[in-house]
N, C-alpha and C positions, 0 to 999 in steps of 0.2 A: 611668037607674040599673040597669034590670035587664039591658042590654045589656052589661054590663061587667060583671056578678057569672055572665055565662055565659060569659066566657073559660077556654080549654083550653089545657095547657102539651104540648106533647112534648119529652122529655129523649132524646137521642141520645147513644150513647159510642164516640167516634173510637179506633180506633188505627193508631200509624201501625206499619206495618213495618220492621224493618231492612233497609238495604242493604250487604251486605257487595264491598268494591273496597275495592282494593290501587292502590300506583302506586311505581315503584321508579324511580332515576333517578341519571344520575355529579350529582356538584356539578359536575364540570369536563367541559361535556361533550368535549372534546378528549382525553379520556382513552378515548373509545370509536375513536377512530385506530389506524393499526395502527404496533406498537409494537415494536422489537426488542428485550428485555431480555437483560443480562449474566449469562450464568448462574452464582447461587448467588449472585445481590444481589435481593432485593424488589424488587416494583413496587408500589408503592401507589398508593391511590386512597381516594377519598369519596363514601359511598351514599349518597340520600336513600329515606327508608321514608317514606311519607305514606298515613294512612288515609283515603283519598275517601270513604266510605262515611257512613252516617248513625248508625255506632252506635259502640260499642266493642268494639274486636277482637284477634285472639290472632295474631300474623302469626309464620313462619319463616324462616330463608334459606338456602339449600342452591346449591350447585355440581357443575360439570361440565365436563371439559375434551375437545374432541376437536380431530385434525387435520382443515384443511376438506376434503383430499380423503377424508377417511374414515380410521376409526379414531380406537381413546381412546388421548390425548395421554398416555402414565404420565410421570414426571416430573415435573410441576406440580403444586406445593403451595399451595393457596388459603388465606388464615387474613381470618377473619372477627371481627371483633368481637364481635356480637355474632351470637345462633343463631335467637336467639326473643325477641320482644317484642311487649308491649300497647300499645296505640294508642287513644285518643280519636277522635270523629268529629274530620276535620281535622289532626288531632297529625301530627306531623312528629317524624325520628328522624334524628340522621346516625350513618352507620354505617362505620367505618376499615375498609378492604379490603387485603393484602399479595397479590399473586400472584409465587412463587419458581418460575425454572424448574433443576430438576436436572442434573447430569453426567448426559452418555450421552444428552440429547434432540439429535437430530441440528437442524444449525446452518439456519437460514432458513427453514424450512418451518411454514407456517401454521397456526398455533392459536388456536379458537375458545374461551375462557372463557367458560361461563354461568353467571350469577349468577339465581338464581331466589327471589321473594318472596309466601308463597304462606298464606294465610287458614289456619287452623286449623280454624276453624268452617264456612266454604265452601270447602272444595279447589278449588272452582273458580273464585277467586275469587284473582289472581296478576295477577303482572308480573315481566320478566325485563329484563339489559341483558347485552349480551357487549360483552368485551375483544378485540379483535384482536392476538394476540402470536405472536412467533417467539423463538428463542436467536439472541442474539447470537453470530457464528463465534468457539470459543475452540477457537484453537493451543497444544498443548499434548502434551508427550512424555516418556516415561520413557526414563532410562536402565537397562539391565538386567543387561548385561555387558560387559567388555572383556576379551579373552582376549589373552596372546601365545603363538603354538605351542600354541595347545591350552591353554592353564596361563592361571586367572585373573590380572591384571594390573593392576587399576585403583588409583590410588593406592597404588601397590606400587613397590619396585623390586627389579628382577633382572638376572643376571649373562650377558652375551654376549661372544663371540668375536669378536676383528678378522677381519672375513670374512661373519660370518654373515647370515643374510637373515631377518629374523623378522614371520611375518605375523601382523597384529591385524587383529580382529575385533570390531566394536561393534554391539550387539545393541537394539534400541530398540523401543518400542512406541505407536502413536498412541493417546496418553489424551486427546485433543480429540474437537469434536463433528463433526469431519467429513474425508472423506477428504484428504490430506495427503501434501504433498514434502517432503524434505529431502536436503542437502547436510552431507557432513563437509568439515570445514578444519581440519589437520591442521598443526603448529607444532612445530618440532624446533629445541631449543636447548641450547647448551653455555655455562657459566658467564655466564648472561643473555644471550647471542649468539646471534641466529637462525642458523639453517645451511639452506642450500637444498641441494635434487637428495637427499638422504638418504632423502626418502617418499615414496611415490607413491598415489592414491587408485586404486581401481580401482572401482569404482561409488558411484550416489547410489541415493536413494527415488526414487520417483516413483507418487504417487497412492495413497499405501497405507491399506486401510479404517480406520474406528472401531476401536478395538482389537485389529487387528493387528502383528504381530510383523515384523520383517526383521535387517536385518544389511548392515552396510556392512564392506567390506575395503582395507585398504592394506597395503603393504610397506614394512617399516625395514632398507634395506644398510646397513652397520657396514662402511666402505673396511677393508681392510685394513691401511692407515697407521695407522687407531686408536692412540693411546696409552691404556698402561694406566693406569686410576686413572679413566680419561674421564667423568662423569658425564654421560650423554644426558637431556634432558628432552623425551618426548613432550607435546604436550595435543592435545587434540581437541575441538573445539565442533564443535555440530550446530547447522544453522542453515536458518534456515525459508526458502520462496521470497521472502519480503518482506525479506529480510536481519536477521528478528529471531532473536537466540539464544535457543535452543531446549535447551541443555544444556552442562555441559562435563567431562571425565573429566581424566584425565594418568596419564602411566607413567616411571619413570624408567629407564633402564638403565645399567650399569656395565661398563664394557669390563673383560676380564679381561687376566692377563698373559702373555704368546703369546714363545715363544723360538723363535726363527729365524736361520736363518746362509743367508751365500753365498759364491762365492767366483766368481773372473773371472781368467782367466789368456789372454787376448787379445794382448795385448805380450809374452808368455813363450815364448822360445825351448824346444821340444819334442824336439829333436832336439840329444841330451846328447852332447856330445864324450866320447870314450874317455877321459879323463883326467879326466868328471866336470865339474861347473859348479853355479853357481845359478842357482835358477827361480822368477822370482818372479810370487807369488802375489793378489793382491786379494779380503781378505775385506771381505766386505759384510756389517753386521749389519742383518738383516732384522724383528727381533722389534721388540718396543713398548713396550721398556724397557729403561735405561742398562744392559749385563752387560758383561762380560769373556769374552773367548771361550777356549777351551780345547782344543786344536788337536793330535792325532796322525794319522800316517802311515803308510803299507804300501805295497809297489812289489807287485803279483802279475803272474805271466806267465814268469817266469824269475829263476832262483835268482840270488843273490848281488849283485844289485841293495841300494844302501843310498842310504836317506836321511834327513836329521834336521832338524828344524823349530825353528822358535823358541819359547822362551817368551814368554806375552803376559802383562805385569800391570796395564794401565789397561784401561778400562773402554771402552766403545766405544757411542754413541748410536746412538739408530736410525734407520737410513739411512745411517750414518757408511760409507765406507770406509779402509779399512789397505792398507797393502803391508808383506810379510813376504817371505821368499828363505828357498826349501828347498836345503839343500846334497844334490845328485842325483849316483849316482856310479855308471855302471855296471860290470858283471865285466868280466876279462878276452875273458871268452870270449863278449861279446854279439853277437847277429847282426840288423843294421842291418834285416833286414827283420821282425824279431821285434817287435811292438809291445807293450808293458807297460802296464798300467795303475796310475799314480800312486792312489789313493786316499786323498784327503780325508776326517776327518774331525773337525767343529767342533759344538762344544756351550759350553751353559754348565755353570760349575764344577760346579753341584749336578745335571749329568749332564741337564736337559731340553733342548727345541731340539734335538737330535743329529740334522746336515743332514751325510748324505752322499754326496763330489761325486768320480765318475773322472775321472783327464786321463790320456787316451792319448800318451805317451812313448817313445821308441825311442834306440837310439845311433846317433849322427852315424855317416854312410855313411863306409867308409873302401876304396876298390878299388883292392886290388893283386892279381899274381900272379905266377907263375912259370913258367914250360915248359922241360921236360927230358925229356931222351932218352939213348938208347945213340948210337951213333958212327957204325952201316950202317942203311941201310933198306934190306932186304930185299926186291927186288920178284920175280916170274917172267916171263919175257918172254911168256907166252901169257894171263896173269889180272892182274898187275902186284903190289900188296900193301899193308897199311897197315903206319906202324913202329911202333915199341917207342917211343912220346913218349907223354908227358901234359902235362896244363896243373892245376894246383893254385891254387888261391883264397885268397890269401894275407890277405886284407880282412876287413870284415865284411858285406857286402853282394855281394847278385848282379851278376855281372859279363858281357858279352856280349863274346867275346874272334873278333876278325877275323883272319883266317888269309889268310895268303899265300905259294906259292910262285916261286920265284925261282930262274932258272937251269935252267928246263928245255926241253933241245933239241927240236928242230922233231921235231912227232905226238904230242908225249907229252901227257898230258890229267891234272888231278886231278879225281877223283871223289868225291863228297860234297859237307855242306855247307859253305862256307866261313865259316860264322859259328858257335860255339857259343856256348851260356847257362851260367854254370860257378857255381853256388852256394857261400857264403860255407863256406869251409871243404871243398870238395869237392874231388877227385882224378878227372879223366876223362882218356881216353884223346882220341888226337886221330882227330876223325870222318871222318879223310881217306885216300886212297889212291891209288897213280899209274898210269897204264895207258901202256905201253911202246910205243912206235910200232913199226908193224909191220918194220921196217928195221934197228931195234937187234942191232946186233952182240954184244950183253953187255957195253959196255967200262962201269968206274966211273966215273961224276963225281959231284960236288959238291953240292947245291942248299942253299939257305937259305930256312928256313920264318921267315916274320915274320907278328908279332901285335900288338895293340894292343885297347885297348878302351876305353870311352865316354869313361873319365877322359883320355886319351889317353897312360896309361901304355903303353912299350912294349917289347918282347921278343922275341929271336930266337935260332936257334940251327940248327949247319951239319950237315948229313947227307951222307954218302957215297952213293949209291944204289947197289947191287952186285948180282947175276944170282946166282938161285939156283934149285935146283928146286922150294924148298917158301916159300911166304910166308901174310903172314893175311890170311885173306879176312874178318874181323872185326877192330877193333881189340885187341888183346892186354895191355890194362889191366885189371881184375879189382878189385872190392869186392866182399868176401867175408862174411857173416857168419860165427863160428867153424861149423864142421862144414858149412859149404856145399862148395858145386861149382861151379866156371868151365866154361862150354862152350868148348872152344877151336877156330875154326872156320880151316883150313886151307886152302890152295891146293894143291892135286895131290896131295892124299889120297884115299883111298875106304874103304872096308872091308874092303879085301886090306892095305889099306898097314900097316906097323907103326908107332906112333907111343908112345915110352918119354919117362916125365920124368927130368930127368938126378938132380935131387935125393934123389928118392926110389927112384928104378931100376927101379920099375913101368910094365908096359907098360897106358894107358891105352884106356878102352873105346868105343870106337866105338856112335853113336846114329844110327839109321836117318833120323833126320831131319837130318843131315850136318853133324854136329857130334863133340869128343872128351870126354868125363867127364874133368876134372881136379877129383880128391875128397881130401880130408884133408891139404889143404894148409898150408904156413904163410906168414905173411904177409914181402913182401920181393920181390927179384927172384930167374926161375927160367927154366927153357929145355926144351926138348924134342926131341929128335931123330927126324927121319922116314929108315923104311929103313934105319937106320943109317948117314946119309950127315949129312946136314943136320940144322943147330942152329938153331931160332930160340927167342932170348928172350921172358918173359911177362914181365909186373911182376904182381901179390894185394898186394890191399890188408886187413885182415884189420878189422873194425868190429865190438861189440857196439850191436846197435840194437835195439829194441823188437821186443814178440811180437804185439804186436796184429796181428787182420786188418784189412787195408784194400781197400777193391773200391772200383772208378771205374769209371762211364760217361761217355762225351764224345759230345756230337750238336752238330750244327751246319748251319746253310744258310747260304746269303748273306745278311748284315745280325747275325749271329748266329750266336755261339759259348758253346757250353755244358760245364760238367765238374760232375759231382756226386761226390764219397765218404765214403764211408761208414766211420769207424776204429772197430773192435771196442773191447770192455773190456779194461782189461788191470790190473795192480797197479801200475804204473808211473805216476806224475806226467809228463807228456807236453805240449812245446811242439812244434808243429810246423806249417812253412813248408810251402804250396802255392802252385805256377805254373801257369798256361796257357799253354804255348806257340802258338802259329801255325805258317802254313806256309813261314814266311819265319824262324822260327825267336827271333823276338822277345815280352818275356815280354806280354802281352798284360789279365792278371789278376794279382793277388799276393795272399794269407792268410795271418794266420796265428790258428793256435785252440789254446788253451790246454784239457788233459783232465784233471781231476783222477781221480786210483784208484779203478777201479773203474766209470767211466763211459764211456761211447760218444761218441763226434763226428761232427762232419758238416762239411765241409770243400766249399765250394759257390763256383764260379767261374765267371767269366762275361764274354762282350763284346758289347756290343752295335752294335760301328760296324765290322765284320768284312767286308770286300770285297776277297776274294780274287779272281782272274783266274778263268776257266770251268778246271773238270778236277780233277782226282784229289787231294785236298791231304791230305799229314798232320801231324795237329796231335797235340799230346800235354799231360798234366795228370803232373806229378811234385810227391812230397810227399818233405821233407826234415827232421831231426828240431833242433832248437835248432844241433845243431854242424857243421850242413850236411852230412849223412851222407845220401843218396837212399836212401829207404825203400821207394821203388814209381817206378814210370814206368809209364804207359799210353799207347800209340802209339793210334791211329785216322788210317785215309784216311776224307776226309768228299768224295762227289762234290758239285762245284759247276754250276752251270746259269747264265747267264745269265740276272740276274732282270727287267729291265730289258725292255721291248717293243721285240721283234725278231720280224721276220715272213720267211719264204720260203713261195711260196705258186706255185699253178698256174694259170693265169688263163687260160687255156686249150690245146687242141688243133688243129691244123691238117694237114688230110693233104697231101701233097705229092710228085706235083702230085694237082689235084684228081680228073682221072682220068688211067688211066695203058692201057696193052696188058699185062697178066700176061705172055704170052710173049716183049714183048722188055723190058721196063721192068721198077722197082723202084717201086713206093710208099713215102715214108715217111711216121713223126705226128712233124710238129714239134711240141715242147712248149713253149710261152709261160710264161718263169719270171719271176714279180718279186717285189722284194728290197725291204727297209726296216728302219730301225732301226739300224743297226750303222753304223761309221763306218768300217770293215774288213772284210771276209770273207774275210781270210788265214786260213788254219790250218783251214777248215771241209770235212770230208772229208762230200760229198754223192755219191747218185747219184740215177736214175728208174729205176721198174722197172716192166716191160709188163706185164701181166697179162691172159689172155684163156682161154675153156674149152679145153681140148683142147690146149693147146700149154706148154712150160717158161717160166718167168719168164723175163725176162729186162731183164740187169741193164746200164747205162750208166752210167759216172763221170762225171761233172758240175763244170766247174773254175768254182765260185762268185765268183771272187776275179776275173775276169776285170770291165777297165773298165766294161764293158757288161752286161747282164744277160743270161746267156745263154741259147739257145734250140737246145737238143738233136735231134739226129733219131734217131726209132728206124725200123730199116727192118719195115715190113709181112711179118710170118710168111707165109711163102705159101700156107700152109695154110687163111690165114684167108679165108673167103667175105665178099663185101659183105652187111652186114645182120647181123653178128657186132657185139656190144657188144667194144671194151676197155678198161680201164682203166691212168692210169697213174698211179703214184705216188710223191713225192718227198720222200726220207727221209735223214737225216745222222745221223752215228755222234756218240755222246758225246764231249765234252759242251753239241754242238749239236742234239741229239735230239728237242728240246722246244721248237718256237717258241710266240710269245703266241696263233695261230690253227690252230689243225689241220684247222679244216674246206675248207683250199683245199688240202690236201696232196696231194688226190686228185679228177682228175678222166678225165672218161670221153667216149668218142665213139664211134659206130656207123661202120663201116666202109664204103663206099661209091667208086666209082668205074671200078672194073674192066670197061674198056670190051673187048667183043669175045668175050665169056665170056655167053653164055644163061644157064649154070646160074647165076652170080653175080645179074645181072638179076632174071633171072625170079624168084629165089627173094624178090627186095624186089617185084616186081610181085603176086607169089602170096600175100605177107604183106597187100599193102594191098587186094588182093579181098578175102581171107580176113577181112580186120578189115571195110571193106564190108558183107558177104554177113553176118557175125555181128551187124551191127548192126542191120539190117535183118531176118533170121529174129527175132531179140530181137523188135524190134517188131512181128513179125508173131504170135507168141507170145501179149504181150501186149494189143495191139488186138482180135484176131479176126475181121477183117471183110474179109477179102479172097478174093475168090471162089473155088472150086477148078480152074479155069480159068488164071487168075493163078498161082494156086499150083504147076501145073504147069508154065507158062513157066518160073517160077522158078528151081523143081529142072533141069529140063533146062540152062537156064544155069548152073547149077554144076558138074552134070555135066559138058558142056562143057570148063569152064573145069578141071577136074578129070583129064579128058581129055588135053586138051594139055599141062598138065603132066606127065603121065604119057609123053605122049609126046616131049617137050623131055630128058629124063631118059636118055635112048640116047646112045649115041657122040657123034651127028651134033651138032654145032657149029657149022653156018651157016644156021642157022632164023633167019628173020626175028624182032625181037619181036612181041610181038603189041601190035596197037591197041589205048590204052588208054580207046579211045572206047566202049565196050558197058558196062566199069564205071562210068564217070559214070552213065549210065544205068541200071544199076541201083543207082547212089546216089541216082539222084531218083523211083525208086520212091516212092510216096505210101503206098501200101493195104498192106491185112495178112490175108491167107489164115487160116483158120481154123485155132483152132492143134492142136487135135483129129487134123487129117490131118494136120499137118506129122507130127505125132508117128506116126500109122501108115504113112506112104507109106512104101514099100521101091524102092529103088532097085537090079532086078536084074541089068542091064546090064553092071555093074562086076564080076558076077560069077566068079570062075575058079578053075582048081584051087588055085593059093595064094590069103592073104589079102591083098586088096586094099591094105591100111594096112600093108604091108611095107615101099613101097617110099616113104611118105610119112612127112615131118615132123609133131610134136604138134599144130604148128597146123592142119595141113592134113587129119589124123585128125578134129579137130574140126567143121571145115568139112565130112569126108564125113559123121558119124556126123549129123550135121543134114540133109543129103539124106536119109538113112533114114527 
């Protein structure tokens, strides 16, 4: 018993401590995969919050988003459920998770969510889970602007022209998450009707940033067919590279109302009979809407022209053509080379569209003439004469009138041209004149002058010929303006002779340049008496013609013929006709220019297929006023050349014989001539001419033309020494002057041969030491190495050689030559003496009361002053 009443207790008091742990967890764990979300749709999810721990606890949950290569993700919006919650040991919590990703996070690139679950009471005391997420690629684009020409346009409509080109411009911006192409397609239609070829794209996108701006371009043509009223519908979709639509605009435009005319006169005869016609016309209505056209007329270019049109009162579609006839009538007094212009002009009634169109018109050619004379032609038997005839142009057009005489006896010749050019309405003299054979006894006869021209009208009329002392040496036909002056140009007058007009009774004035002043005339026929013996008649034509000044120049080569003039101002309204004549007297250019009052003209002429023969040609430019009245003539001789490749040439010299005896022979240089290019070398006056110092040129004729080419001898001057240069050279008169090569024209040869003559010889022997002997001092000069020894040899052989020329030089004439065996030898001298002594040695030997170098040539001066 008493071992149990001494039991002891010990009382212990546990405590336990808290463990504070977290544990955070997906419900699903496949939500911790990586995930690509749609941006601006949640992602959700389910947390579990679990208190591991032993106690009860205060837990948070907090986030964080970055990209894994670094950097915070902005954009992403986390929403939690809940922020903060108490927990039991064990307790469990679920907790709704949303993750949204924003506009503007760029597409695919890798985002890290943390979700963080973290003790209140121990911070260090957590658990975390990450999300792996990216944006989903969202394609997406603004439209900004669409412009036409600068001018907004988008769902608009606006008003354009048939014709016009109008550029749009659509201005776009990438609002998606990532760089980005696109493509316009472009839709043009007309009352629901697609239309192609109307538009054309001219760029796409390609790869344009996040939030950058561009601009795509096209062009809308508007044909000019258009009709008015057209309503165009543009649209425009933008369309992504996946072929999804990305957007779409539209524009509409409205063709406006366009007046336009034409006319076509292809089938209309232009060339208006004298008596007037119709001409008809084809208008064309050009515009783009049903009108009525409204059609006047005007002829300009020369007066009294008429013509009158029709009335139009239907309506005319577009594109439609009409045919209409303008009644066309010319004046009396039109000249067929005078060309007019018809002037067109077409509108609509209310005056828009006014399209206006010229047609060059003229009167139908009409060539006639006349020719008339007095009874005698006048010749003198020592000058012969032209007569008292004209030819008058009875037509309206210029006429080329062929002239022929008929009936005259053996020697007699007519001179001048046999063809003249006679303008519509003009009066000329006849350009011709006869030359009396030298035998005529003075008796009269007969002849008949016949004419004709292109038309093959034709004409003639009988002349007397009769022997007088005085005839014209000029024709004696006369256009006059009031208060002018005819030159009247005589045969066997001078400035002693007395020459009275019979009309007036005045005796007229003699002009040193061999001519008479006939002044204050009136128009009509008139005569004149020389010496008081002899009468010959004039015809004066009397004309008011314009005051203007007019100046011409005429130039011309082969292939080309030129005439320029130039008509002052004047008050006068002024048509006027210009010609080109040639040398053959045919019209070759034709104008005509209309000058309204008060303005200047230019009157410009021209040929270009002009191949006249080689020589002196003249050609002439006349200008004529509407009623064929000559207002000017400009004569010109233009030299011609043979344009074409032709050659004469010298191909060489040959003397002949090769050597010869001066005292009993002659040497000549044959010249080698050859020819090319010409199919002829008739008419070519050539010679060769010698040329050499000291002696006269000298000249040889040269017959070209012969079968063979020829080959001239000129004899050797005998002055000339062998070793004298000549040249020769081969030269022809105009207008063979000029071949295609001049540089064979001339050539040259050293004279050689003269056997039996020393000083001839020797003086070629004494040249080729001298040149030798020079070439060698040269290089003894400059080598220096040749001893003075040598150097002495040396000079004594020139000396020598020096010497004997000197002594060759005398009367005596049967000196052997000398051996040309010692100057080989000193041409194969090697060495070269110093040049020091060459320069001082004195050669005194040569010395004597004259100067040594008197009696020697430059070259041979040279060769001594080197011995020195």
């Amino acid at each position: 018993g008493s071992d149990e009443e001494s039991e002891a207790y010990i009382s212990f008091t546990l405590e336990i401590l808290q463990e504070h742990r977290a544990s955070l967890e997906m419900a699903d764990p496949q939500d911790g995969n990586e995930n690509s979300i749609e941006v601006g749709t949640p992602y959700n999810s389910m947390l579990r919050m679990r208190n591991s721990g032993n106690g009860d606890d205060q837990y948070s949950l907090s986030w964080e988003a970055n990209f894994v290569d670094g950097g915070v993700a902005d954009g992403i919006l986390v929403s939690l459920a809940l922020s903060g919650v108490a927990l039991g040991p064990g307790e469990l919590q679920a907790v709704p998770i949303s993750i949204t990703i924003e506009e503007g996070v760029e597409a695919q690139k890798p985002i890290e969510v943390r979700i963080q679950m973290e003790s209140d009471i121990d911070p260090d005391a957590g658990d975390f889970v990450i999300y792996h997420v990216s944006a989903l690629q969202d394609r997406s684009w603004d439209l900004l602007s669409l412009t036409s020409n600068g001018k907004e346009a988008a769902n608009q409509r606006l008003l354009v022209d048939p014709g016009d080109v109008v550029d749009l411009v659509l201005s776009v911006r990438n609002s998606g998450n990532y760089a980005d192409s696109l493509s316009l397609v472009p839709i043009v239609s007309i009352d629901g009707s697609e239309i192609e070829n109307w538009i054309q794209v001219h760029n796409s996108i390609e790869q344009i940033g996040i939030g950058n701006i561009s601009q795509m371009n096209a062009t809308l043509s508007i044909p000019e067919s258009s009709t008015n009223g057209t309503i165009v519908v543009v649209s425009l979709e933008i369309m992504a590279d996946n072929g999804d639509l990305m957007g779409s605009t539209s524009v509409e435009f409205e063709i406006t109302r366009r007046s336009a005319w034409g006319a076509s006169f292809g089938e209309a005869d232009l060339e208006i009979p004298t008596g007037g016609s119709e001409l008809a016309i084809d208008l064309i209505q050009l515009g783009n809407a049903p009108s009525i056209p409204y059609l006047t007329t005007q002829i300009v270019g020369q007066k009294g022209w008429s013509v009158t049109s029709p009335n139009i009162s239907e309506e005319m579609s577009p594109g439609e053509s009409r045919r209409v006839m303008l009644n066309v009538t010319p004046p009396l007094d039109a000249v067929h080379s005078l060309t007019v212009d018809l002037i067109l002009r077409i509108r609509d009634a209310d005056g828009s569209g006014l399209t206006e169109i010229s047609i060059p018109a003229r009167v139908e050619a009409s060539r006639s003439y006349s020719i008339t004379s007095v009874e005698t032609w006048q010749v003198t038997p020592e000058n012969g004469g032209y007569p008292l005839a004209w030819i008058e142009n009875t037509g309206n057009a210029a006429s080329l009138i062929n002239l022929s005489v008929i009936g005259l006896p053996d020697g007699w010749t007519v001179e001048g041209p046999l063809s003249v050019t006679v303008a519509a309405g003009e009066l000329r003299g006849l350009p011709i004149s006869l030359m009396p054979s030298s035998d005529w006894d003075g008796g009269s006869f007969v002849v008949r002058v016949g004419t004709n021209n292109e038309a093959n009208a034709q004409d003639e009329l009988m002349l007397e010929v009769v022997s007088s002392n005085s005839s014209w040496s000029r024709t004696p036909v006369f256009s006059l303006t009031m208060g002018g002056s005819a030159l009247l140009e005589i045969h066997g007058t001078g400035p002693t002779s007395n020459v009275v007009d019979v009309d007036s009774g005045r005796a007229l004035q003699w002009d040193p340049l061999g001519f008479w002043v006939l002044s204050d005339t009136s128009s009509g026929m008139g005569s004149v008496v020389i010496d008081g013996s002899d009468s010959i008649p004039y015809k004066v034509q009397l004309v008011q013609i314009t005051q203007r000044a007019m100046t011409c120049s005429l130039s011309g080569f082969y292939g080309s013929l030129d005439a320029e003039c130039l008509i002052g101002e004047g008050g006068d309204i002024l048509s006027l006709h210009g010609m080109l004549i040639d040398d053959e007297g045919r019209i070759v250019d034709a104008l005509d220019v209309f000058l309204q009052a008060d303005k200047p003209g230019y009157l410009n002429l021209s040929h270009d297929s002009w191949d006249p023969e080689p020589g002196v040609k003249a050609v002439s430019v006349r200008i004529y006023d509407e009623y064929g009245r000559l207002l000017m003539v400009k004569h010109t001789d233009i030299s011609i050349r043979y344009s074409d490749y032709w050659n004469l040439g010298i191909v060489g010299l040959e003397l002949d014989p090769p050597a010869y005896d001066p005292d009993s022979d002659t040497q000549r240089i044959r010249v080698l001539i050859s020819r090319e290019g010409l199919q002829s070398y008739d008419g070519l006056d050539c010679r060769v001419i010698l040329q050499a110092p000291g002696v006269e040129d000298r000249v040889h004729i040269v017959d070209i033309s012969d079968n063979f080419a020829p080959e001239p001898l000129i004899e050797r001057p005998g002055s000339l020494e062998d070793g004298i240069e000549v040249s020769v050279r081969l030269t022809c008169s105009f207008p063979w002057d000029g071949d295609s090569d001049s540089s064979d024209d001339v050539s040259r040869v050293i004279l050689t041969g003269a056997a039996g003559t020393d000083t001839r010889s020797e003086d070629f022997r004494t040249g080729a030491i001298s040149a030798v002997l020079v070439i060698v001092l040269g290089g003894v000069i400059i080598a220096g190495r040749r001893s003075r020894a040598q150097q002495r040899e040396l000079e004594e052989m020139a000396k020598r050689i020096l010497e004997e020329r000197a002594a060759r030089r005398k009367p005596a004439r049967d000196v052997d030559n000398p051996v040309p065996s010692r100057i080989a030898e000193v041409a194969e001298e090697d060495v070269s003496p110093d040049s020091e002594s060459v320069i001082e040695h004195k050669v005194d030997e040569m010395s004597t009361g004259n100067d040594p170098d008197d009696d020697l040539d430059e070259f041979e001066r040279r060769l001594n002053r080197l011995g020195r």
